[in-house]
C-alpha positions, 0 to 999 in steps of 0.5 A: 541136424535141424536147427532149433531156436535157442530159448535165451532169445527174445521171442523165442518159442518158449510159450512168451508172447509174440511181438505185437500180441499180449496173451491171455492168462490161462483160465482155470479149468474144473475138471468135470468130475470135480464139477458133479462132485460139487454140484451134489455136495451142495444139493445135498447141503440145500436139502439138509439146510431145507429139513433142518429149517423144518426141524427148526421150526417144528421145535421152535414155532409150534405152539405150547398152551400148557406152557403159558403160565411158565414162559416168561420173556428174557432179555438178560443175558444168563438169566435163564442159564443161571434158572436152568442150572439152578433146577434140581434136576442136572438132566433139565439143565443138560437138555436146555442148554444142550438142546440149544447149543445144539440146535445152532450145530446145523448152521454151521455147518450147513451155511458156508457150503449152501453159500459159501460167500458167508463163510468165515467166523464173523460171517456165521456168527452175524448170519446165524445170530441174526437168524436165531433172534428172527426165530425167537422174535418170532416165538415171542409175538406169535407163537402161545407158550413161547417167549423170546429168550436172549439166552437160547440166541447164545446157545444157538450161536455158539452150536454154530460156532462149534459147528462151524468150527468143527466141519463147516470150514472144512467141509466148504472149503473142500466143496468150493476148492478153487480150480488150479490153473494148469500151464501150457509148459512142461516142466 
């Protein structure tokens, strides 16, 4: 009969440290279809993210000259949402409002898996606000037939907020699933 270390001992063969030597803490390890299962989700997210841009910008930066003598700048917020309920046509008001909240929808979605250091709900909020008022700055000083309208800021934010809300989270929190720590020891 072989002799075998009792594990009650101190310094036994139980996967604790020698005397003398400290051991490392195991390192989480990916497994590699995992890895390309990542790497593709995000090239995909980066090429939605790039054709929504290009999206965003053909709706929101080109310009308008027939629209010149209509546009006005809105620095009130509701303003323009009260102008659009109060249109005869509930189709209007529904592509306006509908229109911008779902224009934001993308962001929300798209900017935690692209970078996912900005998810969390204030993160998008902050980002996507920010962005949303760089566009419509833009629309404002540039563009002939646009005007900067505080209210489509909101609608957009809040499509980023839905979208976010909806799948964004999710969806980055599946691609970016932090890896497991495996042990040495069985169980």
């Amino acid at each position: 009969m072989a002799w075998a270390p009792s594990r009650s001992r101190a310094g036994s063969d139980t996967g604790t440290a020698k005397a003398g030597r400290a051991t490392k803490p195991a390192r989480p390890r990916r497994d590699p279809l995992s890895l390309v299962v990542r790497f593709v989700a995000m090239v995909f997210a980066f090429a939605f993210m790039v054709a929504f841009a290009v999206v965003l910008a053909r709706l929101t930066l080109e310009p308008s000259p027939a629209s010149v003598d209509l546009t006005h700048t809105n620095l009130h917020p509701g303003a323009s949402l009260k102008a659009y309920l109060d249109q005869p046509e509930m189709r209007d008001a529904v592509k306006q409002i509908g229109g911008n909240i779902l224009l934001g929808v993308p962001f929300g979605i798209l900017v935690p898996i692209v970078a996912p250091k900005t998810r969390g709900l204030l993160r998008i909020l902050l980002l996507t606000a920010v962005v949303m008022l760089l566009v419509e700055f833009a629309q404002g000083a540039l563009v002939e037939g646009r005007a900067f309208d505080i209210d489509d800021v909101i609608l957009n934010t809040s499509g980023a907020l839905i979208g976010y809300l909806l799948l964004g989270r999710r969806l980055s929190r599946a691609v970016h699933k932090k890896p497991t720590v495996k042990s040495g020891k069985k169980a």
